[in-house]
C-alpha angles and dihedrals in degrees: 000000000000125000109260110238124260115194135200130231137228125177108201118195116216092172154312151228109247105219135328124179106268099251082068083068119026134043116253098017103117091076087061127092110295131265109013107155131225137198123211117201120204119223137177109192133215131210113211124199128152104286103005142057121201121189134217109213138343097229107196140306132240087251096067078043095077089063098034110050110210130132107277116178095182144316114304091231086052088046085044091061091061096083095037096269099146098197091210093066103042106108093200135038110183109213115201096188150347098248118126094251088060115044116032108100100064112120089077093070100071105163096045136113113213118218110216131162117250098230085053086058101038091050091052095059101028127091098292117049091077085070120108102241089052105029088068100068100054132071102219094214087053090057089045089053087051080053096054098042085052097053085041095067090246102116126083100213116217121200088184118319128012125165096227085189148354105299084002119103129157118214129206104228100149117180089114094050129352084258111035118144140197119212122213131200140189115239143170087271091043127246115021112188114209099199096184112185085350089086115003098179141027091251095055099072098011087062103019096245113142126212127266096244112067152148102201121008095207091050086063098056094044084052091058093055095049097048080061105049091046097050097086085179097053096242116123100172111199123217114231100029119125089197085079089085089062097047100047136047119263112243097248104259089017095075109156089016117053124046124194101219098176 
């Protein structure tokens, strides 16, 4: 009986926003006092296993950052070479969301099927995404593009849990977006959890303080819970968090940039 696969993990940061007051960022801050300041680092992640990469998000291009404004070092697919990821060759690209920052560098991996849940899709093009409060966080011709890879035959739909490969599952854990999914992967210590926008920062699930930026509050915290329960080796790593370079060691020649998780 064969081995079962244990993969390896790489967090690769494209960019970042510099600093914003904390009530742009978590819920509840405003009533704080006033003007801490908080950085938000940008990632892209890579899973590592002997004769394939897969990859967890496509964060966004240099081109929507023109209109966004953030500080965007390079393209993740470009921040992704660096270790040696060809996105042509990459089979599957998890995407946690639909939001802009996560999605928006898909046309290099040509070759690739995206694994995406079917209530982030179906909120995305259904009655409500046109709204203000939600239009903001999406890029249309992202979401297009998710359309066309769809009718293309490209996308590996989820309704909940699906192991994509041997040791890699994706979990449907919403709160942040109607679709939002966690990815877990077997390690070397076990479990790893990549929350992703589920918890973009330690403090979200270490002190039960969700993000600013939700669908379902309750969701959030449930997510929380199941990102637990799931991370047999303890680790939740969160998906926006700059603490991250505090907590894992630095690839040697990436440092800033590439982060070895497990």
């Amino acid at each position: 009986m064969a081995e079962p696969t244990v993969h390896e993990i790489y967090a690769v940061k494209f960019g970042q926003n510099d600093t914003a007051e904390r009530g742009h960022f978590f819920m509840g801050a405003a009533a704080e006092p006033c003007c801490a300041q908080v950085g938000l680092d940008y990632f892209v992640w890579a899973i590592r296993s002997p004769g394939q990469d897969i990859v967890l998000d496509a964060g966004f291009t240099a081109a929507t950052n023109v209109r966004r404004r953030r500080n965007h070092f390079e393209n993740p697919t470009a921040a992704l070479a660096r270790i040696g990821v060809d996105a042509a060759t990459v089979p599957y690209v998890v995407l946690s969301h639909m939001h802009y920052d996560h999605v928006g560098d898909l046309a290099p991996f040509g070759s690739a099927k995206f694994v995406l849940q079917s209530d982030e899709m179906a909120f995305w093009t259904g009655p409500f995404a046109s709204r203000g409060e939600f239009a903001r966080l999406i890029e249309p011709d992202d979401v297009l593009a998710l359309v066309r890879l769809g009718l293309e035959g490209r996308i590996r739909w989820v309704d909940g849990t699906r192991e994509i490969v041997d040791g890699v599952w994706v979990m449907r854990v919403g709160g942040h977006t109607p679709g939002t999914q966690a990815t877990l992967v077997r390690t070397a210590l076990g479990i790893v959890v990549l929350a992703a926008d589920a918890s973009h920062f330690y403090e979200n699930i270490d002190d039960d303080k969700p993000f600013a930026v939700h669908h379902d509050v309750p969701g959030l915290y449930r997510a929380f819970d199941e990102m637990r329960e799931a991370a047999t080796s303890g680790l939740v790593v969160p998906g926006h968090d700059p603490a991250l370079f505090d907590r894992f060691e630095a690839v040697p020649g990436h440092e800033g940039r590439v982060l070895r998780i497990a």
